[in-house]
Backbone bond lengths (Angstrom), bond angles and torsions (degrees), N, CA, C in turn:
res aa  C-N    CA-C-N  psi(-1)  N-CA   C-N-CA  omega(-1)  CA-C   N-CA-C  phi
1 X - - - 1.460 - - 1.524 108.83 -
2 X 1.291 113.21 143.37 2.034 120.24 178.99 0.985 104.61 -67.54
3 X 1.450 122.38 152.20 1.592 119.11 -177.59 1.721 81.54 -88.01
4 X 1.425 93.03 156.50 1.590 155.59 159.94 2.012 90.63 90.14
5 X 1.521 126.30 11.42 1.223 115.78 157.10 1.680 103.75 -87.66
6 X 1.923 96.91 155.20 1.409 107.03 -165.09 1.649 96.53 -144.14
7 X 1.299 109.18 136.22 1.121 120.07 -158.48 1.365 127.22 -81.04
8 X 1.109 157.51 120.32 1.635 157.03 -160.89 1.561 98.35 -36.86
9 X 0.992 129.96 -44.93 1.702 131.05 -179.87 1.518 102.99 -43.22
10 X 1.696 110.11 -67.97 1.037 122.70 -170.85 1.426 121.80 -63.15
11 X 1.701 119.35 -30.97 0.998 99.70 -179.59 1.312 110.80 -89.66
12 X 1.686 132.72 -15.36 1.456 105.48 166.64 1.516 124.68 -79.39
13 X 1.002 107.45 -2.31 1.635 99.72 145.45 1.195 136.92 -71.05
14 X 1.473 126.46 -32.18 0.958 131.57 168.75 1.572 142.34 -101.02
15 X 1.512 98.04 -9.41 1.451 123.74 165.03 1.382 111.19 110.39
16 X 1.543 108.58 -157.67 1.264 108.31 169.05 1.730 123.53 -87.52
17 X 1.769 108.87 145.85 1.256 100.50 -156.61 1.596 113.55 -120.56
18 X 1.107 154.35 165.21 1.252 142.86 148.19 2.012 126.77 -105.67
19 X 1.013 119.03 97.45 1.269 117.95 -165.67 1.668 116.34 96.21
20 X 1.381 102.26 3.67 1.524 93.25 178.17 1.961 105.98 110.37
21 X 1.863 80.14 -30.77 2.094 75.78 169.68 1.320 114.69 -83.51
22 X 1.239 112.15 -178.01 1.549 112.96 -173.57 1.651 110.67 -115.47
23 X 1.404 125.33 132.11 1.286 135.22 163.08 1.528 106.36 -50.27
24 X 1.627 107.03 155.58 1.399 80.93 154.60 1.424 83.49 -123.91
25 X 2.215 88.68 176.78 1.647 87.44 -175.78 1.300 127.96 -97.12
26 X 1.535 114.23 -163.69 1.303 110.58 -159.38 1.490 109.06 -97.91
27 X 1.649 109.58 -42.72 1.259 100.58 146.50 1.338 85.99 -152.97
28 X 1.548 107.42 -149.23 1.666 138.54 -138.27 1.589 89.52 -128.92
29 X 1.407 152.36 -57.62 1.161 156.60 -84.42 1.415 89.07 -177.11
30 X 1.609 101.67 149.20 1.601 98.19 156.13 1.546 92.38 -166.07
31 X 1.549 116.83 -173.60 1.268 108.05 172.38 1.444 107.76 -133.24
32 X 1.353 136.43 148.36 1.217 167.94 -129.07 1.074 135.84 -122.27
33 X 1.565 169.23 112.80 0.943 143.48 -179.98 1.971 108.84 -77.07
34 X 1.434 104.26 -26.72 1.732 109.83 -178.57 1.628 93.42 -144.64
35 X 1.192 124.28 -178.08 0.971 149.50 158.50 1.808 132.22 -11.38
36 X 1.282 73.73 -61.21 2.175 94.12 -170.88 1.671 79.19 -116.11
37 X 1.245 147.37 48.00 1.288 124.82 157.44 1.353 132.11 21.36
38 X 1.508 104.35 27.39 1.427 125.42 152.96 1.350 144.82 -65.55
39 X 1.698 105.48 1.59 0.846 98.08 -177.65 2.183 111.31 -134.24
40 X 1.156 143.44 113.06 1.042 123.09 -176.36 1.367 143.74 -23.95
41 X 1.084 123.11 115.37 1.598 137.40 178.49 1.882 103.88 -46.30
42 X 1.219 91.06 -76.62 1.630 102.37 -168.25 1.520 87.45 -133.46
43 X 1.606 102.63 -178.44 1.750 129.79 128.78 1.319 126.17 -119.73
44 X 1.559 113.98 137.15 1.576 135.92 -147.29 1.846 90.89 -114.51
45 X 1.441 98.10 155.17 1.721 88.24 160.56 1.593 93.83 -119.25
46 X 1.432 103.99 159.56 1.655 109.85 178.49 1.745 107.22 -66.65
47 X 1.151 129.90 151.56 1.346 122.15 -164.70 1.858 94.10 -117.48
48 X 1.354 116.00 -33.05 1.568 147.08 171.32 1.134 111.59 -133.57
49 X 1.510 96.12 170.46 1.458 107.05 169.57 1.966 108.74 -93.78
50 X 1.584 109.55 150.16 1.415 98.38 -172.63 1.762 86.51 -129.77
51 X 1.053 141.25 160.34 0.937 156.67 -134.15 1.872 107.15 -162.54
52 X 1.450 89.80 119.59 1.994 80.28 -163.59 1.216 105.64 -92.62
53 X 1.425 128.51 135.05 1.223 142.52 145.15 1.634 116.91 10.41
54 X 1.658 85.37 -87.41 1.868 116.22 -136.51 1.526 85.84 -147.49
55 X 1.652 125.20 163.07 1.151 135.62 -175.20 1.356 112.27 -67.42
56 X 1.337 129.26 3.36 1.705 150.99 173.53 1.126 101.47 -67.05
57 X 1.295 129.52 -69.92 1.297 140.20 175.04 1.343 132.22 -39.95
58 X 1.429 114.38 173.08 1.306 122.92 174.80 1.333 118.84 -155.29
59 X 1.595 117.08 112.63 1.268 131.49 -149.40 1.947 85.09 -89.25
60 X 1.387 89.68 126.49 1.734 107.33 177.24 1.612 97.83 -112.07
61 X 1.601 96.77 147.55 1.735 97.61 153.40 1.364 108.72 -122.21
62 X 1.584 122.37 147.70 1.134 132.90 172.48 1.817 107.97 -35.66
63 X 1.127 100.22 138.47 1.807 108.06 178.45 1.451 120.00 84.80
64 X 1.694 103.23 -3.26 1.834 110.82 -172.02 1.760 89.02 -78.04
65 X 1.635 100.74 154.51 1.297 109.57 162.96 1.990 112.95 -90.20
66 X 0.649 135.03 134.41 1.377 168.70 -174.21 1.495 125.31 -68.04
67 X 1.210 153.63 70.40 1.129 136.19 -172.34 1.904 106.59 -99.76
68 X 1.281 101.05 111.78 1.289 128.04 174.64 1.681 131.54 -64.07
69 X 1.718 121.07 61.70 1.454 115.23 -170.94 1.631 104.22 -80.11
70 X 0.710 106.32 -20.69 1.960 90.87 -163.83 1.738 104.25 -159.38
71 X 1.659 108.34 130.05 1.092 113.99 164.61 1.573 123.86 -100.17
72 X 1.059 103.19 139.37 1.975 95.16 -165.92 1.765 110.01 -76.59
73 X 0.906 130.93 140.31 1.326 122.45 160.14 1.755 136.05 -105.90
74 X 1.151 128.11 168.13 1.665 127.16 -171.88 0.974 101.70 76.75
75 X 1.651 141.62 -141.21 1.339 157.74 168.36 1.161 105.19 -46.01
76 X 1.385 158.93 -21.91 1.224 138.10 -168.00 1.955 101.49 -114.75
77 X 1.383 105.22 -5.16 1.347 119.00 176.16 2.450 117.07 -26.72
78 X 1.044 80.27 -24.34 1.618 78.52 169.17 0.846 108.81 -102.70
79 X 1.642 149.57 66.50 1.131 154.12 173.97 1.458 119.44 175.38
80 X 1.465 95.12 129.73 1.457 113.34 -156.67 1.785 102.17 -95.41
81 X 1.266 122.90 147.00 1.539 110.25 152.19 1.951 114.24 -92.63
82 X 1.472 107.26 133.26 1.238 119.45 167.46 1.308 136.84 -164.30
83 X 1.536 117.43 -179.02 1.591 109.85 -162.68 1.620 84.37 -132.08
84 X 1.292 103.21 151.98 1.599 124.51 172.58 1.738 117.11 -81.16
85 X 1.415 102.19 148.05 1.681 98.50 -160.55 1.738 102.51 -58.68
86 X 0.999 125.65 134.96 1.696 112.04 156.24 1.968 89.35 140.97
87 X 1.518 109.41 -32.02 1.184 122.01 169.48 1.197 146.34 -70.86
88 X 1.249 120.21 -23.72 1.529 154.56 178.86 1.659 121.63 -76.47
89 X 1.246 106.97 -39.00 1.554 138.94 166.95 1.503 116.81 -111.75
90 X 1.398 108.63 -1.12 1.802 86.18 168.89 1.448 122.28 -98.91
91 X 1.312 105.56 -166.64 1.706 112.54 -164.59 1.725 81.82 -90.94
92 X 1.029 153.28 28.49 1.029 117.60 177.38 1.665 93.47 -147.33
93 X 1.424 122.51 148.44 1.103 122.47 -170.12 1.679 137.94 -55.31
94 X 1.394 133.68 128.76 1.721 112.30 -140.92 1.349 97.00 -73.54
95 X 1.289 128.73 155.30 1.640 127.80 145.09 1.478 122.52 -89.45
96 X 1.149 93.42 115.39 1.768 116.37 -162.07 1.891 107.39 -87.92
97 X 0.660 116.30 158.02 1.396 107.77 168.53 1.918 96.82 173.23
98 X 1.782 90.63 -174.70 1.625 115.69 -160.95 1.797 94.92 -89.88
99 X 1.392 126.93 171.75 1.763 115.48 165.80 1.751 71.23 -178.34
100 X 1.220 84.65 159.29 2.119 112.95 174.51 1.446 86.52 -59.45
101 X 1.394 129.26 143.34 1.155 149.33 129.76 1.759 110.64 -15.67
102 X 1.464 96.13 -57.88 2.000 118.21 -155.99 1.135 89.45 -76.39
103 X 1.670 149.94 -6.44 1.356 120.52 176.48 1.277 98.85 -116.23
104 X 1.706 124.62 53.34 1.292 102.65 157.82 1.492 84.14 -153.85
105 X 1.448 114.65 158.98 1.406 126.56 165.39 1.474 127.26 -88.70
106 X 1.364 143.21 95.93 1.482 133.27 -167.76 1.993 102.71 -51.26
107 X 1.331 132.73 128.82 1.149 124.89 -174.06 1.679 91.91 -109.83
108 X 1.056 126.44 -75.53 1.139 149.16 144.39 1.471 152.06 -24.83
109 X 1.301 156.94 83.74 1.193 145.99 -121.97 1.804 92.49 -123.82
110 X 1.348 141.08 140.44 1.604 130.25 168.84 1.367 112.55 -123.38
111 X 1.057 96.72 -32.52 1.555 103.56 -172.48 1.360 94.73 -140.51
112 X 1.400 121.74 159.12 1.719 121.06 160.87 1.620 94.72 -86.69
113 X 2.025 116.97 139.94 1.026 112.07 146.31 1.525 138.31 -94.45
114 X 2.093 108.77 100.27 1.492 90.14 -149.83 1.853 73.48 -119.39
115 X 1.098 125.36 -13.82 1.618 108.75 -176.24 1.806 96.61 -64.25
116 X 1.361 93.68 157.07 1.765 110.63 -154.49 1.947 82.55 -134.90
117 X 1.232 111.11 81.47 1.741 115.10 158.77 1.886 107.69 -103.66
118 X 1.929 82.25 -177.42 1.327 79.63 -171.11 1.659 115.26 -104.54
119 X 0.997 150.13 160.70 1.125 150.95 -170.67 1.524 125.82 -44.31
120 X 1.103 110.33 -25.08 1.386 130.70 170.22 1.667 112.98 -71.37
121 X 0.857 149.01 9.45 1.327 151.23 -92.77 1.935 88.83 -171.49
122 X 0.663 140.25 116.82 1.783 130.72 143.13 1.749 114.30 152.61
123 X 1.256 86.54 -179.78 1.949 99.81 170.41 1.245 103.26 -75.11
124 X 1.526 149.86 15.37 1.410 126.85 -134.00 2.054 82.09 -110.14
125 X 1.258 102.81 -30.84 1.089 110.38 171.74 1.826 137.34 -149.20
126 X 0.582 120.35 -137.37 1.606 113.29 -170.74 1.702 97.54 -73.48
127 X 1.289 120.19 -39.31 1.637 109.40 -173.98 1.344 78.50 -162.39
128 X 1.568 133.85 -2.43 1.408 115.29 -175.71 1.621 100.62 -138.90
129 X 1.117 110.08 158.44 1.738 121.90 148.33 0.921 126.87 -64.40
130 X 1.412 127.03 -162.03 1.403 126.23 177.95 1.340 114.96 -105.32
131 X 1.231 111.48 3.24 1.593 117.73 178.63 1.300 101.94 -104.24
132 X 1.348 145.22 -4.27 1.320 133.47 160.17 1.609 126.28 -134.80
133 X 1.827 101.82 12.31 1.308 104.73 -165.32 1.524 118.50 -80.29
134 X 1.228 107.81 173.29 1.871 132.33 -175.75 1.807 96.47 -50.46
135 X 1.828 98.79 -42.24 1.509 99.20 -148.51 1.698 96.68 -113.10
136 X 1.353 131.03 167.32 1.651 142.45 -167.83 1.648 96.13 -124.89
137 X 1.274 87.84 172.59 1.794 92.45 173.78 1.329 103.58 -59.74
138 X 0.838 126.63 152.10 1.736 151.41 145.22 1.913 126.82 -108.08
139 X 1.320 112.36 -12.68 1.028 108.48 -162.00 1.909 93.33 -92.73
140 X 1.492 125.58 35.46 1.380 107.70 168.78 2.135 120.18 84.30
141 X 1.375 98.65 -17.91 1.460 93.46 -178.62 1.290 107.59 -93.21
142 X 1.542 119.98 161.93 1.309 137.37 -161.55 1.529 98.89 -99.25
143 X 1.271 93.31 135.64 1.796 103.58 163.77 1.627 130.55 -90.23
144 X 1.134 91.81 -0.03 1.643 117.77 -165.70 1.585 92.05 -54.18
145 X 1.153 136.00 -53.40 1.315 149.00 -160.37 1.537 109.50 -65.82
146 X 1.484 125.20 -15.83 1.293 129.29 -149.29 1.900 94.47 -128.86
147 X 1.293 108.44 3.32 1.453 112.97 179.97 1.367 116.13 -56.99
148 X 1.363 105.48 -53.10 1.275 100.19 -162.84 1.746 117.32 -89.57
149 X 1.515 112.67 -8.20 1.251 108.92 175.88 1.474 124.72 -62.64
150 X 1.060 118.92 -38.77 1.481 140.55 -172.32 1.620 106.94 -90.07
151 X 1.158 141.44 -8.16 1.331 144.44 161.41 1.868 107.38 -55.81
C-alpha cells in the first residue's frame, strides 16, 4: 500500500479520516426515530446560518427547513444529524450531515426519536454515517476545526 493511503480495515476502526489522519468522533450513541434512522425525527427552521467544519457537517442557512434524523447522545449531545429541505424528496441523493442543535428551532414533531442505536447505524452512508464509516471526507475540507469538540 502507498504511504499516506489507509486501508478500509483501518479506517473502520478508526473512523472517518482526512488525509489519512483520523477524526475523532462525535459520539458513540444517538437517537432515532426507527432502527436504520431512516426515517425523520422532526422539521427544524434554521435560526442562523451555521457553516460546516469538515465533511461531517452540514452547512445550514438561516430560514432553511430542517429535516431532523438523529440526535447524538453523551459528548456529542449538542448535535443533531440532518438534511436540508429540498433534499429529502428529491431525485437526487440527500446530503446528510451533523449542525449545533442551538441553530435550529424543532417546528414540527414526525416521529418521536426514542430508539437509542449506535452511530454506525444510518442513511448517512452506505451502511454507515460519518461518525463510524469505512470512508472520510474526500471533498477537500479540513477537520482541523472540529478537534477540539470531541476531545
Amino acid at each position: 500500500m502507498a504511504s499516506g493511503n489507509v486501508s478500509p480495515t483501518t479506517l473502520a476502526a478508526t473512523g472517518p479520516s482526512v488525509g489519512g489522519r483520523a477524526m475523532p468522533k462525535l459520539a458513540d450513541r444517538k437517537l432515532c426515530a426507527d432502527e436504520e434512522c431512516s426515517y425523520p425525527i422532526s422539521m427544524a427552521v434554521a435560526l442562523q446560518d451555521y457553516m460546516a467544519p469538515d465533511c461531517r457537517f452540514l452547512t445550514i442557512h438561516r430560514g432553511q427547513v430542517v429535516y431532523v434524523f438523529s440526535k447524538l447522545k453523551g459528548r456529542g449531545r449538542l448535535f443533531w444529524g440532518g438534511s436540508v429541505q429540498g433534499d429529502y424528496y428529491g431525485d437526487l441523493a440527500a446530503r446528510l450531515g451533523y449542525f449545533p442543535s442551538s441553530v435550529v428551532r424543532e417546528d414540527q414533531t414526525l416521529k418521536p426519536g426514542k430508539i437509542d442505536v449506535k452511530t454506525d447505524v444510518s442513511v448517512l452512508g452506505a451502511d454507515r454515517d460519518r461518525e463510524g464509516g469505512p470512508w472520510g471526507c474526500d471533498d477537500g475540507r479540513n477537520a482541523s476545526a472540529f478537534g477540539s469538540l470531541a476531545a
